[in-house]
FIVEX-528753 format. One record per residue (C-alpha): residue number from 0; residue in one letter; x, z, y. Coordinates in steps of 0.02 Angstrom, whole numbers, plus 50000, padded with zeros to 5 digits. Layout:
% residues N
+-----+----+-------+-------+-------+
!   i ! aa !     u !     w !     v !
+-----+----+-------+-------+-------+
! NUM !  a !     X !     Z !     Y !
...
+-----+----+-------+-------+-------+
END
This chain:
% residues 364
+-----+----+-------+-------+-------+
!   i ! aa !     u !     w !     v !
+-----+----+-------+-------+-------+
!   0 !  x ! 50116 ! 51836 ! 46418 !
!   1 !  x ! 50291 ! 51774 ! 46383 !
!   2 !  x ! 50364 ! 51702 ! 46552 !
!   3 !  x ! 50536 ! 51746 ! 46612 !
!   4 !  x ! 50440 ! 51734 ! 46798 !
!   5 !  x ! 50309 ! 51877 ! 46737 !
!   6 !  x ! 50389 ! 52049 ! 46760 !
!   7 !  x ! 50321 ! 52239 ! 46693 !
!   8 !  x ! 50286 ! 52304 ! 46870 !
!   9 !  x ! 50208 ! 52478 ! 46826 !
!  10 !  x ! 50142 ! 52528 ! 46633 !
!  11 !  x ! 50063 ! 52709 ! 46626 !
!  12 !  x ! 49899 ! 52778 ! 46533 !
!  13 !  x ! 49802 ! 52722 ! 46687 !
!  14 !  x ! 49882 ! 52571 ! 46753 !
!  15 !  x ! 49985 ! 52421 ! 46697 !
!  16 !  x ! 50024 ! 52300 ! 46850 !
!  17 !  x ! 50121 ! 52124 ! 46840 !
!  18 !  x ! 50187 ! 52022 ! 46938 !
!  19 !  x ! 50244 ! 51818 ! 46952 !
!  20 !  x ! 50359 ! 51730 ! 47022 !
!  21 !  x ! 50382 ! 51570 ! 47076 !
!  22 !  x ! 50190 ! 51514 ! 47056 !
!  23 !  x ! 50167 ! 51340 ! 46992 !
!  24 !  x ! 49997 ! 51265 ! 46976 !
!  25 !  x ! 50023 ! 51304 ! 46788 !
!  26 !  x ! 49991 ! 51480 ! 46806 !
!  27 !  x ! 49812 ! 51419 ! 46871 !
!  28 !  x ! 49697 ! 51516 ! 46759 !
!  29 !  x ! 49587 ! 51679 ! 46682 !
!  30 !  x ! 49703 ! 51838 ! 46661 !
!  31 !  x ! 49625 ! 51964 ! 46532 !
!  32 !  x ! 49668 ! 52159 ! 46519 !
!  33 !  x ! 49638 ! 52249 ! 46378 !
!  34 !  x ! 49619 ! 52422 ! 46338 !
!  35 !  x ! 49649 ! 52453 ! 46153 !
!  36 !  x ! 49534 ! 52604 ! 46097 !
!  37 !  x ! 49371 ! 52620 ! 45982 !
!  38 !  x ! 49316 ! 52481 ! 46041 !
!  39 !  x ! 49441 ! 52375 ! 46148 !
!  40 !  x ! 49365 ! 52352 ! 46321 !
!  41 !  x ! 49421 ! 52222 ! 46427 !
!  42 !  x ! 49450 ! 52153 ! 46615 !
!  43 !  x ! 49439 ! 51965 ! 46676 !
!  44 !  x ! 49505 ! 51915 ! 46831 !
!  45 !  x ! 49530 ! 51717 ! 46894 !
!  46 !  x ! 49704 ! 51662 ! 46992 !
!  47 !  x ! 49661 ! 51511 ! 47098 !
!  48 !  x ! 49839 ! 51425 ! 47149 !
!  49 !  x ! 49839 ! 51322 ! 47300 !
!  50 !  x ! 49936 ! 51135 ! 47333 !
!  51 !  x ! 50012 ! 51152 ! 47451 !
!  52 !  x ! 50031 ! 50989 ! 47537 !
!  53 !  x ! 50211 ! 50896 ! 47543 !
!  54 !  x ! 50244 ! 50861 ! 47742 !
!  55 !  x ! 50156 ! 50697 ! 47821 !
!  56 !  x ! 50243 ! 50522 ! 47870 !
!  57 !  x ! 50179 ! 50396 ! 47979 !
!  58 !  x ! 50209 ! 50216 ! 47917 !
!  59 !  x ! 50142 ! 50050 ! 47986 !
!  60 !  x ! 50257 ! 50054 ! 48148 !
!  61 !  x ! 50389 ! 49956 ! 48190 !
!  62 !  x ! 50457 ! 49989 ! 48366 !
!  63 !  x ! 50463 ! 49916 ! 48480 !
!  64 !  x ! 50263 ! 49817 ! 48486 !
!  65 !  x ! 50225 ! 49686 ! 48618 !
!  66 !  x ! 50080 ! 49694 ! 48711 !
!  67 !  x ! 49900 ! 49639 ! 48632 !
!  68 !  x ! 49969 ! 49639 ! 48469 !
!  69 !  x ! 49875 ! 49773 ! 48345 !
!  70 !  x ! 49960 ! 49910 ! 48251 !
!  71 !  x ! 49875 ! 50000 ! 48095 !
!  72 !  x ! 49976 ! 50181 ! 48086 !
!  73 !  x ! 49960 ! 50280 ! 47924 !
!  74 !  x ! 49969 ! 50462 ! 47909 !
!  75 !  x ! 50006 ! 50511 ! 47699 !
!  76 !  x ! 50030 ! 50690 ! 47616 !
!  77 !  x ! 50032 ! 50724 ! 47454 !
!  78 !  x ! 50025 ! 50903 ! 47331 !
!  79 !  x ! 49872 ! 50970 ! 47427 !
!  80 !  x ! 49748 ! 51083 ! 47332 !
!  81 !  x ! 49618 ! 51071 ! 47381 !
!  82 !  x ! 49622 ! 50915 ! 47488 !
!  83 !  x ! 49698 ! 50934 ! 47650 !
!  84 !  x ! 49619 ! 50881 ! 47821 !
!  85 !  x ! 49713 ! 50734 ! 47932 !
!  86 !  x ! 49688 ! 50740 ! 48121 !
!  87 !  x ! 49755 ! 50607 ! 48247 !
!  88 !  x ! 49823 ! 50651 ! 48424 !
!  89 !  x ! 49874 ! 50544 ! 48551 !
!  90 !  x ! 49962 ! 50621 ! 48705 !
!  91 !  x ! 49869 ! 50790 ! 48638 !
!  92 !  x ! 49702 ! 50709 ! 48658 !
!  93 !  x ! 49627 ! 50694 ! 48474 !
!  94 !  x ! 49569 ! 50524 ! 48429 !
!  95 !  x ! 49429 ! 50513 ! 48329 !
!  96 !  x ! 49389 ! 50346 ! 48251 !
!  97 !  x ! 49511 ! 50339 ! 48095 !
!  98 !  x ! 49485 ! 50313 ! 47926 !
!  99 !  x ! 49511 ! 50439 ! 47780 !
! 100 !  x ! 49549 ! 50403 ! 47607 !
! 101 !  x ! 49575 ! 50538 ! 47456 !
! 102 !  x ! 49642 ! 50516 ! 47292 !
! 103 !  x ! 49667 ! 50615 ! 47138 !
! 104 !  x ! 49846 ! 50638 ! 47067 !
! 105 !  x ! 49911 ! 50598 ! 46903 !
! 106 !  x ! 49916 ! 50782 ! 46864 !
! 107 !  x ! 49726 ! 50789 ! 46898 !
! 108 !  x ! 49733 ! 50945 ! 46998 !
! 109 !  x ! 49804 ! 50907 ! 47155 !
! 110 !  x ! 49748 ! 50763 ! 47284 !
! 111 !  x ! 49837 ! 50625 ! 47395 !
! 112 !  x ! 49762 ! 50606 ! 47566 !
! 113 !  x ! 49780 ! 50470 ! 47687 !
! 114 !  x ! 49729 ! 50434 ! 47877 !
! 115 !  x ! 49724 ! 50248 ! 47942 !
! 116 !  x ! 49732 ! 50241 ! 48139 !
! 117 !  x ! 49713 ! 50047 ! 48230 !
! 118 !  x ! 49764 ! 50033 ! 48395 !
! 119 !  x ! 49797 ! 49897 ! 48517 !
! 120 !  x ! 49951 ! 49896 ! 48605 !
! 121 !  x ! 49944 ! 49920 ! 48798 !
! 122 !  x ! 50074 ! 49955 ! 48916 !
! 123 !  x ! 49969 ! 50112 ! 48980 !
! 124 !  x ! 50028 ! 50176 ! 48791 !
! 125 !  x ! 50219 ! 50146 ! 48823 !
! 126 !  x ! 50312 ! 50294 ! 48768 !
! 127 !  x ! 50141 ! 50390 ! 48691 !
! 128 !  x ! 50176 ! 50529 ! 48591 !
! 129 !  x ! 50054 ! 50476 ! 48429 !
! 130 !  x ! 50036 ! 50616 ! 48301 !
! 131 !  x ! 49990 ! 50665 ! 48133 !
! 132 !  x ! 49908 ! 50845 ! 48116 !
! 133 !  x ! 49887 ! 50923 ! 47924 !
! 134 !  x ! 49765 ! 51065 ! 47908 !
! 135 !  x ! 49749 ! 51161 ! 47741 !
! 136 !  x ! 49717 ! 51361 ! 47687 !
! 137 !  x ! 49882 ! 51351 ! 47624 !
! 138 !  x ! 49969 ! 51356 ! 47756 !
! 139 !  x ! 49930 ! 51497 ! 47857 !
! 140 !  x ! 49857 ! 51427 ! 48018 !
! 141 !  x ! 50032 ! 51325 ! 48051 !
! 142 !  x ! 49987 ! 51172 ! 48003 !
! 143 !  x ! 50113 ! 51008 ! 47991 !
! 144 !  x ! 50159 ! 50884 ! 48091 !
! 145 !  x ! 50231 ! 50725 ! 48115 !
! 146 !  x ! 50266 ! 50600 ! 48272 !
! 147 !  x ! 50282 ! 50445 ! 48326 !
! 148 !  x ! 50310 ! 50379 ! 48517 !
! 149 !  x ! 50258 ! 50213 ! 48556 !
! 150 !  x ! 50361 ! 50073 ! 48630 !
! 151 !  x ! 50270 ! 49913 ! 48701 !
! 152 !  x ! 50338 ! 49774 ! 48778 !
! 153 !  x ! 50255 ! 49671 ! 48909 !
! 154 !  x ! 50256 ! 49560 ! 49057 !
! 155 !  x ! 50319 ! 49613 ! 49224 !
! 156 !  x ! 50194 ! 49665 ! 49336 !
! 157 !  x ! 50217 ! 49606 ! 49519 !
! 158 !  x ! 50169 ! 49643 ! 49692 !
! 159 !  x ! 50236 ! 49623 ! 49867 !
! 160 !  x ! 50248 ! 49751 ! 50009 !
! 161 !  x ! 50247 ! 49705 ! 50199 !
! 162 !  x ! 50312 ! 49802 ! 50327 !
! 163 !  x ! 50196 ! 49738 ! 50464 !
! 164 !  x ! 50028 ! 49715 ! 50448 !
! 165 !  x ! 50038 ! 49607 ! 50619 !
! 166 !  x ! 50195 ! 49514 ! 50628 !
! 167 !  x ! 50206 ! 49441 ! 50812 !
! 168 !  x ! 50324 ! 49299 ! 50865 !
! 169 !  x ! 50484 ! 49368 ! 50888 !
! 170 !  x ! 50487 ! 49498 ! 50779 !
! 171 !  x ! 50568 ! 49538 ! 50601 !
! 172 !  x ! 50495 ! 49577 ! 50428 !
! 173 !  x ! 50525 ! 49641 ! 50258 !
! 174 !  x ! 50444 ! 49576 ! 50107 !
! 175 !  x ! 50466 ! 49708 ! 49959 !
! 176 !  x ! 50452 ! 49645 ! 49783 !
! 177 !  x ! 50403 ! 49753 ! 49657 !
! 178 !  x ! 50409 ! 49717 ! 49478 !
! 179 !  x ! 50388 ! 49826 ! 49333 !
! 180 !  x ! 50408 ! 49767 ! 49154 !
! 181 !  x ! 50475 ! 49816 ! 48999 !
! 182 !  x ! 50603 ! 49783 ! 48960 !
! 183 !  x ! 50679 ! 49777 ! 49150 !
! 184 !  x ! 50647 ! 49623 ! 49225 !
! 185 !  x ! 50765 ! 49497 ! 49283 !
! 186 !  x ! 50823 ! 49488 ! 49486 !
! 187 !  x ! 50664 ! 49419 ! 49560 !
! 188 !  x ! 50631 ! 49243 ! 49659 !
! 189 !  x ! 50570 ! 49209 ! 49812 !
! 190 !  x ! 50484 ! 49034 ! 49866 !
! 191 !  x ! 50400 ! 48981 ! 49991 !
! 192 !  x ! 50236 ! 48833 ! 49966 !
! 193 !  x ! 50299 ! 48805 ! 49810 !
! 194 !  x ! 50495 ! 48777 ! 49861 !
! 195 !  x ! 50664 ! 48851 ! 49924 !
! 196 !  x ! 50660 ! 48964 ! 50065 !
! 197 !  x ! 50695 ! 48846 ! 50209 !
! 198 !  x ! 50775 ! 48946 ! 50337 !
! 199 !  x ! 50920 ! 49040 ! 50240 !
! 200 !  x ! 50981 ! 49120 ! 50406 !
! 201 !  x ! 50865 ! 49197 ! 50452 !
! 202 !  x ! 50779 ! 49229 ! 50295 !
! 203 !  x ! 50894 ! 49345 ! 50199 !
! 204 !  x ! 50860 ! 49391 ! 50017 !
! 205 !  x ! 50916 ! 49545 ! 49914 !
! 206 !  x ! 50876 ! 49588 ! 49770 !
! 207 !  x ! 50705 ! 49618 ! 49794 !
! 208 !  x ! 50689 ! 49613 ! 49974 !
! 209 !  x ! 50678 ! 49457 ! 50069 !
! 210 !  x ! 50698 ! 49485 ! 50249 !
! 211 !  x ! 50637 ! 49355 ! 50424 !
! 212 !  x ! 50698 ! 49380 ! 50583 !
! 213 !  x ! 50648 ! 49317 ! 50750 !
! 214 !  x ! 50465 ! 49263 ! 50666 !
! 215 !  x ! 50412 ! 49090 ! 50752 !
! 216 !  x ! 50235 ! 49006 ! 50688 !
! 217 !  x ! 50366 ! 48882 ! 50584 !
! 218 !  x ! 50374 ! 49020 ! 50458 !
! 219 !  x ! 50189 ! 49020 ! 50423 !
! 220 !  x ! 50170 ! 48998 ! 50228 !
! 221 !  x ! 50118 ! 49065 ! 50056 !
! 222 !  x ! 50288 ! 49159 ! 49996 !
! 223 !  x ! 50297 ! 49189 ! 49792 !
! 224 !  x ! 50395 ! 49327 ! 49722 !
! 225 !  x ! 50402 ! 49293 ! 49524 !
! 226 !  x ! 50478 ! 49395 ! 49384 !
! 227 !  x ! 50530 ! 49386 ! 49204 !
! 228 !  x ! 50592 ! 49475 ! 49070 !
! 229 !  x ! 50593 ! 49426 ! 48852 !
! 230 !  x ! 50406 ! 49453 ! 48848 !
! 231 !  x ! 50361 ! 49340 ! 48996 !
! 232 !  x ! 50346 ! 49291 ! 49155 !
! 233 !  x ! 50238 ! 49332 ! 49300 !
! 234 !  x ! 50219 ! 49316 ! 49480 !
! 235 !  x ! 50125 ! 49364 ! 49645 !
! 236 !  x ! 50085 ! 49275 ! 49814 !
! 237 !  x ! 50079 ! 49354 ! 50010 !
! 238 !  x ! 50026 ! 49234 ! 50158 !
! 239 !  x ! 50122 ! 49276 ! 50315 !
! 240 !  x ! 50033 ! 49224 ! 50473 !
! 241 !  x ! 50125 ! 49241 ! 50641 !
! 242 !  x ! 50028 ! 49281 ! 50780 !
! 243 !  x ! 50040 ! 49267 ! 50970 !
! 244 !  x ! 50129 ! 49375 ! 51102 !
! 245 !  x ! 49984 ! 49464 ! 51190 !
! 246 !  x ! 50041 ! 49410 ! 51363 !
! 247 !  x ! 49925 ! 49474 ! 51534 !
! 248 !  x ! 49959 ! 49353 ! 51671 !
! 249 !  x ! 50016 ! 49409 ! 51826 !
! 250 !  x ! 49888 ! 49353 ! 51970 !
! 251 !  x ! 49959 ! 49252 ! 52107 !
! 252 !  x ! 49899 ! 49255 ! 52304 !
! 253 !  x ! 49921 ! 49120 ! 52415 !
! 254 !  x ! 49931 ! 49190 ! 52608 !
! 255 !  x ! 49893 ! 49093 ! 52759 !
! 256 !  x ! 50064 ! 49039 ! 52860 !
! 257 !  x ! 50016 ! 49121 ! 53006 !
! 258 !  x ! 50015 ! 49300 ! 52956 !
! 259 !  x ! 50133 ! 49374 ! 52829 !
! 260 !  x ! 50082 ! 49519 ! 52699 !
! 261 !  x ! 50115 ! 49565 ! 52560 !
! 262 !  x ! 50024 ! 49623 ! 52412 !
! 263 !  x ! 50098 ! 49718 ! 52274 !
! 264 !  x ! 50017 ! 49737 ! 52107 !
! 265 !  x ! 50077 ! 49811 ! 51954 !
! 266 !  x ! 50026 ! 49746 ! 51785 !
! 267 !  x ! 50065 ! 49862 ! 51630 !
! 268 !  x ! 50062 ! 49740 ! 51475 !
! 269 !  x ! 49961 ! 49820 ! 51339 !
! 270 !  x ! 49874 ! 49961 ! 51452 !
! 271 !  x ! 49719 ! 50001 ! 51470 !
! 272 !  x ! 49747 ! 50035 ! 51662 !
! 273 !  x ! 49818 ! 49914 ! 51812 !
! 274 !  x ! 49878 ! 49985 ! 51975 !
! 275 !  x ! 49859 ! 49913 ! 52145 !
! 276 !  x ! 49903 ! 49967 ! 52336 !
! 277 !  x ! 49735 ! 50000 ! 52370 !
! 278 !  x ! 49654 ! 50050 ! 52205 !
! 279 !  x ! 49655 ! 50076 ! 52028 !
! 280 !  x ! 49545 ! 49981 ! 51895 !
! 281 !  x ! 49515 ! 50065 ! 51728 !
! 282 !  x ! 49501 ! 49936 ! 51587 !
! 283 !  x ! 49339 ! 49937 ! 51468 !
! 284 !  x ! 49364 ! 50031 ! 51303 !
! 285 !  x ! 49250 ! 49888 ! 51240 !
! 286 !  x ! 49319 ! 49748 ! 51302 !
! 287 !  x ! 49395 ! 49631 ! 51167 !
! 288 !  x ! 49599 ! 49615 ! 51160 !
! 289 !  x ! 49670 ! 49502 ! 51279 !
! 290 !  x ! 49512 ! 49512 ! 51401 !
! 291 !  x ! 49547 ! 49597 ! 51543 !
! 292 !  x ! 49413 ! 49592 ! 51690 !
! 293 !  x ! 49398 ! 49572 ! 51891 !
! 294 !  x ! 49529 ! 49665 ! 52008 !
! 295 !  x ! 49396 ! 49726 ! 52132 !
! 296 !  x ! 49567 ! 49804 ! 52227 !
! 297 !  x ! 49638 ! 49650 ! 52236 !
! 298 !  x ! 49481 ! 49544 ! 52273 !
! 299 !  x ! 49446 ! 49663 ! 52412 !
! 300 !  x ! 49633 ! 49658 ! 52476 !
! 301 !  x ! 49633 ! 49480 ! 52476 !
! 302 !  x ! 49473 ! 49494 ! 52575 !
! 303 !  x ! 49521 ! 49600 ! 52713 !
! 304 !  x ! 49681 ! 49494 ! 52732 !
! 305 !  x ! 49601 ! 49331 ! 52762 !
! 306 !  x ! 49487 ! 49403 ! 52879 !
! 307 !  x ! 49638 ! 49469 ! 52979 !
! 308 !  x ! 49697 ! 49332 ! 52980 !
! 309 !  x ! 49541 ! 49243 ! 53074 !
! 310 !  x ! 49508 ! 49367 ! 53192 !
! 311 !  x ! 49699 ! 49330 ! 53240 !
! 312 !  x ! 49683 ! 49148 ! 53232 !
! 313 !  x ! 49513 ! 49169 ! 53373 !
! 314 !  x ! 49594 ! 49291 ! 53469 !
! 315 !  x ! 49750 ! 49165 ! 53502 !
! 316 !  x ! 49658 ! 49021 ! 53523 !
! 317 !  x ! 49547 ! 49095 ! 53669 !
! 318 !  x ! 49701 ! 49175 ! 53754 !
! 319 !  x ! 49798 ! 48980 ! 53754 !
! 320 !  x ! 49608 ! 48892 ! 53801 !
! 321 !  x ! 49613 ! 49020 ! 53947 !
! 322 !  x ! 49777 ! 49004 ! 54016 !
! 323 !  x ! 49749 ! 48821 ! 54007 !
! 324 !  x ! 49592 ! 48816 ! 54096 !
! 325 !  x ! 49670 ! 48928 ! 54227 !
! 326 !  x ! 49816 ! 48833 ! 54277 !
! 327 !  x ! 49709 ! 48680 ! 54327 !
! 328 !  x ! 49612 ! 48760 ! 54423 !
! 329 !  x ! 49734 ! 48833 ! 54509 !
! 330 !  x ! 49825 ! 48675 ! 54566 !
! 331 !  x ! 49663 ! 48604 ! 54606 !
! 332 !  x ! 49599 ! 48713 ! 54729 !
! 333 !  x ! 49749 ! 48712 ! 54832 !
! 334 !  x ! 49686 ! 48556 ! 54937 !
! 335 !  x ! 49498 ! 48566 ! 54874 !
! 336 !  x ! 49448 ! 48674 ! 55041 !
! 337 !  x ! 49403 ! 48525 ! 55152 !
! 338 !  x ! 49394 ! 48399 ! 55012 !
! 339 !  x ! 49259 ! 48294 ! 54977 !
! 340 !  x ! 49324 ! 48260 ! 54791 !
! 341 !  x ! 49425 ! 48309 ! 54665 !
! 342 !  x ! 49564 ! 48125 ! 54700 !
! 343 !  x ! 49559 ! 48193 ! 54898 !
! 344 !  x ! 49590 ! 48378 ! 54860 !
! 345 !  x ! 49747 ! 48338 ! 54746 !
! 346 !  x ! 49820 ! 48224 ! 54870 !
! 347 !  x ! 49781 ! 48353 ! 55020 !
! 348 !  x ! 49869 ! 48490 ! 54925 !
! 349 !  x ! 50035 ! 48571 ! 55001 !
! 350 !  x ! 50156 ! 48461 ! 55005 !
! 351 !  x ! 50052 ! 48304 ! 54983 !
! 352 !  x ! 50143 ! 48176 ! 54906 !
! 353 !  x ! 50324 ! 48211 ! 54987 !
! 354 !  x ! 50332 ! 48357 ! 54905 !
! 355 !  x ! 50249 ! 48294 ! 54723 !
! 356 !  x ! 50442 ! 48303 ! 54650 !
! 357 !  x ! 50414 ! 48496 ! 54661 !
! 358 !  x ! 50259 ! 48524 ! 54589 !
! 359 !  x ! 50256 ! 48555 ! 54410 !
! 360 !  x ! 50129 ! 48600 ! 54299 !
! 361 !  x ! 50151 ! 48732 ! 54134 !
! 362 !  x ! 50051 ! 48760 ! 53978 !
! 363 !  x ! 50082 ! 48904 ! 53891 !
+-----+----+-------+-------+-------+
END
């Protein structure tokens, strides 16, 4: 052996060692000591020299990738002996279905390997870490690597947020507009059935809020919030309906002139119990919204009063007929005694006629 990278390591009777530096795929082959006695005996030994395999590069990507069209990455090393292994990862979640390709060198002893990887673009896969992975003996269980991280580009995605899920007349909401897109979509707009908001007062946009106050059923309506960016545009609809005031009407009694009362009752609005002076009525957890059923404290109230009011109404009428009933009486006995009639009795009364200037009759 005549290499300047071969050195004399040890030379005795018993032992003659060697060593070699900077291995080369050259120095690939069958090493032969010999022993030179009566006869020469001799020992073979084979040095296998390993490619190592030149670091990976991904090609077939050009950043950034809109979304639906297809990218073909391609994952290439070179040197390896024997060939080395190509692996795909994306997000550190190995992707199988790739194709493999291996070729022979020119110097017919080591091998160039390459890894084909398709792949649709989605914007789930926006900023994906996609990498290459080379395995081979040579390098010691650390194998090498090389990354890519994905860019797509796509259409805004919309959608609206209300902050009342039962707007009521009178009241105020906000309609949130959320868009995402990449790149960062323009300032949204708002419509409403297909043109300008028509209220501008009261309905306040900005940015992506748009705002109604003091709701009234004139604001009933499909509202579109739309957004675009380079890639496209795209839009989303929310169809405000403005409901009634639940109102509970007060109930009204009508009293008779002759008596006065009064009857207090006290409606809560919204409760699911109604107090009165006599009673209290608990509402029925069944009952549909905006039902409400018979006052059986007021019914009976309203009862009791009118009979009150009867037994007042007799009791006054048969104290007048009485007093009326007496009083004629009265001035007709006072010459009835030795009268034949009723004519001869009045005129035979005290005081007969002469006197008829004081007599005087009074109803009470």
């Amino acid at each position: 052996l005549r290499d300047n990278r071969i050195e004399l390591v040890r030379a005795s009777w018993h032992e003659l060692s060697i060593s070699v530096s900077d291995v080369s795929l050259s120095d690939e082959g069958q090493y032969t000591c010999s022993l030179f006695t009566m006869p020469v005996k001799t020992s073979k030994a084979f040095l296998t020299v390993l490619g190592v395999p030149e670091k990976p590069q991904i090609t077939g990507f050009t950043s950034p990738v809109k979304e639906g069209e297809k990218m073909q990455l391609t994952c290439k090393t070179s040197g390896s002996k024997p060939a080395a292994d190509i692996r795909w990862f994306k997000n550190d979640k190995e992707v199988k279905d790739v194709k493999y390709l291996k070729e022979e060198d020119t110097n017919r002893k080591t091998f160039t390997v390459s890894s084909t990887l398709d792949l649709l673009a989605d914007r789930s896969d926006d900023g994906a870490v996609v990498s290459c992975r080379v395995d081979h003996e040579s390098l010691n269980s650390t194998p090498q690597i090389a990354v890519k991280v994905l860019e797509i580009h796509y259409t805004p995605l919309v959608k609206i947020i209300s902050s009342n899920s039962w707007p009521e007349e009178g009241q105020s909401i906000i309609l949130t507009c959320e868009s995402k897109g990449k790149p960062v979509p323009e300032p949204v707009q708002w419509t409403k059935d297909g043109g300008e908001l028509p209220d501008p007062e009261r309905m306040v946009v900005n940015g992506r809020v748009l705002s109604i106050s003091f709701l009234n059923k004139t604001d009933n309506g499909t509202y579109r919030c739309e957004a675009k960016n380079r890639i496209g545009r795209n839009s989303t609809e929310y169809v405000l309906i403005v409901h009634d005031v639940f109102n509970t009407l007060l109930p009204t009694t009508v009293i008779p002139s002759l008596t006065t009362a009064t009857v207090t009752t006290n409606v809560a609005l919204k409760a699911s119990t109604t107090t009165s002076a006599t009673a209290t009525s608990i509402r029925d957890p069944n009952a549909l919204a905006g039902q409400t059923g018979p006052d059986h404290a007021l019914i009976g109230g309203i009862v009791a009063v009118v009979v009150f009011v009867t037994l007042c109404s007799i009791i006054l009428l048969g104290r007048y007929l009485a007093r009326h009933k007496g009083t004629y009486l009265t001035n007709e006995a006072k010459g009835a005694e030795d009268a034949p009639d009723a004519d001869t009795a009045i005129i035979n009364a005290e005081g007969s006629q002469v006197n008829a200037e004081e007599k005087k009759e009074y109803f009470i």
